[in-house]
N, C-alpha and C positions, 0 to 999 in steps of 0.2 A: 524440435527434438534437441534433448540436451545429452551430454555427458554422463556415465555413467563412473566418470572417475572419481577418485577423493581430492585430488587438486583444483577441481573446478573450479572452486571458489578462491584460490589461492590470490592473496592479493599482489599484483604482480599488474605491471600494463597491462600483458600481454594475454590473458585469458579472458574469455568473456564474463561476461556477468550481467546478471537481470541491472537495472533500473528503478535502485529504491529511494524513492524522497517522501518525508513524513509528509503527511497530511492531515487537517482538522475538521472533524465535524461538529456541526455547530449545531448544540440543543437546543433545549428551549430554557429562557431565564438566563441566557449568558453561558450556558454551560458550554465547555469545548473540549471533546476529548481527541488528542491526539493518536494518531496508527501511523505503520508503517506502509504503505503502498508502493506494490511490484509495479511499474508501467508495462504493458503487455499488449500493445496496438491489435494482436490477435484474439487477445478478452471481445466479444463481440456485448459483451456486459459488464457493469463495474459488480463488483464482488466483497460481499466481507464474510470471514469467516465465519461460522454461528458460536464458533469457541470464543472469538473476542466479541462480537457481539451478546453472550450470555453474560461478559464480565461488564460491558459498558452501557446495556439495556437500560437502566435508572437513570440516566445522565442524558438518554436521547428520548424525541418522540416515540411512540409505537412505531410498529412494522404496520403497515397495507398487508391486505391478503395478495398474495402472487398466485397463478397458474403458470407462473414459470417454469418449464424443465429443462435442468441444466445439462448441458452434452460437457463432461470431461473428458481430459484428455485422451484417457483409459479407453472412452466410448462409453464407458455408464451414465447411465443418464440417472440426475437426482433433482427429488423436486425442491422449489425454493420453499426457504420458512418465511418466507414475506421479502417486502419491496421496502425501503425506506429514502422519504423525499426530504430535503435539506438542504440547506446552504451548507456548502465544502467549501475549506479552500487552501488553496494550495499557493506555499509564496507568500504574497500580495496580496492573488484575485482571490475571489469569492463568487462563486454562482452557484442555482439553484437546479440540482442535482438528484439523482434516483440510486440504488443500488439493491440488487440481490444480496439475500442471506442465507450463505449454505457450508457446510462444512470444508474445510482444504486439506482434511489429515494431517492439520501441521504443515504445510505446504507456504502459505503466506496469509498474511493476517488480513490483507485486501488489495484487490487487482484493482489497479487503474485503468479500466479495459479503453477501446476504442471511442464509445458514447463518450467518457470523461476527459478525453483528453480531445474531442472535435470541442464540445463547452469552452474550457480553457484557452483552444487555441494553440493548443501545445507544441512545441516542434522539437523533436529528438533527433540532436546531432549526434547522430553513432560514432562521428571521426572523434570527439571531444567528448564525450559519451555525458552529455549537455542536454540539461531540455530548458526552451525559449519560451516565456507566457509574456504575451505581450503586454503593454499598460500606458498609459499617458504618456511615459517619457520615451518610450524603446520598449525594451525587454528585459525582465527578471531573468535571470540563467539562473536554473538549479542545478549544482552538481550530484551524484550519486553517493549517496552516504554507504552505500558498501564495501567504500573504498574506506572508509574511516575503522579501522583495525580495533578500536575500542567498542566499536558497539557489534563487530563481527563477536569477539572472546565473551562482553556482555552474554550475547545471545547463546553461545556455545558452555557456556558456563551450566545454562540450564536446559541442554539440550536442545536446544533449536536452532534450524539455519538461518543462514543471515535474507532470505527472502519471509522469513518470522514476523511477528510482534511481540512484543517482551508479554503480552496480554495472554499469551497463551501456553504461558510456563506451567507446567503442574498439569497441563490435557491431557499431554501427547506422550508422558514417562519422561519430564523435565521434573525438574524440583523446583517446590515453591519459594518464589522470593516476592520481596515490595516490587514492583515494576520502579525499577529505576533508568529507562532508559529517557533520554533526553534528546532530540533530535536534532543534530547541530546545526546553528545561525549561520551557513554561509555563502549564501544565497549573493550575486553579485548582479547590478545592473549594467544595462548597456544599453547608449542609444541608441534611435536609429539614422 
């Protein structure tokens, strides 16, 4: 349950905020299109919107058929436009990966549900608001790019929240522009 305020997202220590760090999926031929992904340990599915996936469909494998029905938050339940399997990756790592394709109203461009983040390994320190993927030496630490104020305005620019992908400008009653968003380098390690 969130907020119903206009501050929510206010960049500040002190309010909450989702858990955004870009992530790449990796096509076929080399191809890799970058998203923005919500970490949401209550995702019991990873998720991409069908908005950015109708802009980035040419650049990835097909969809699998799904009988998946998705239960939103709302209670509606909707069914999936397909499944798609692929190496992701996120940071560093890279593993081999599933996810649902269904609409989010604009809501996020793709959940990092629970399944993706057990893969990875992932550990979200809430105190540091820090997520841990482990690797040869220690651990990658990702920070949350929503605290980065230039890609919040980005987003808002053309109508979308910062839990967004810039993929889905011109959907939802944003305005069309080039996706310029760039997802920042500042990933830091740590041993263990």
């Amino acid at each position: 349950m969130g907020s119903e305020e206009p501050d929510e997202f206010q960049l500040t220590p002190f309010p909450e905020v989702p858990f955004v760090h870009g992530i790449a999926l990796n096509g076929p031929n080399g191809s890799v299109v970058r998203v923005r992904g919500v970490f949401d340990s209550g995702a019991m599915v990873n998720a991409l919107c069908s908005a950015v996936y109708d802009k980035i469909k040419h650049r990835l494998s097909k969809l699998q058929p799904s009988k998946r029905r998705l239960r939103m938050a709302n209670g509606s339940v909707i069914p999936s436009a397909g499944q798609w399997v692929g190496r992701i990756t996120i940071g560093k790592a890279t593993v081999i990966c599933g996810f649902e394709v269904f609409p989010s109203g604009g809501s996020w461009g793709f959940l990092v549900g629970k399944p993706m983040q057990r893969l990875f390994s992932a550990i979200h320190n809430h105190a540091t608001d820090e997520v841990s993927i482990p690797n040869d030496t220690g651990y990658e630490i990702l920070v949350n790019e929503i605290h980065y104020k230039h890609v919040v305005d980005i987003l808002a620019h053309v109508g979308l929240g910062p839990t967004s992908d810039i993929k889905q400008s011109g959907t939802f009653g944003g305005h069309s522009i080039e996706p310029i968003y760039q997802p920042p380098r500042r990933a830091r390690h740590q041993n263990k």
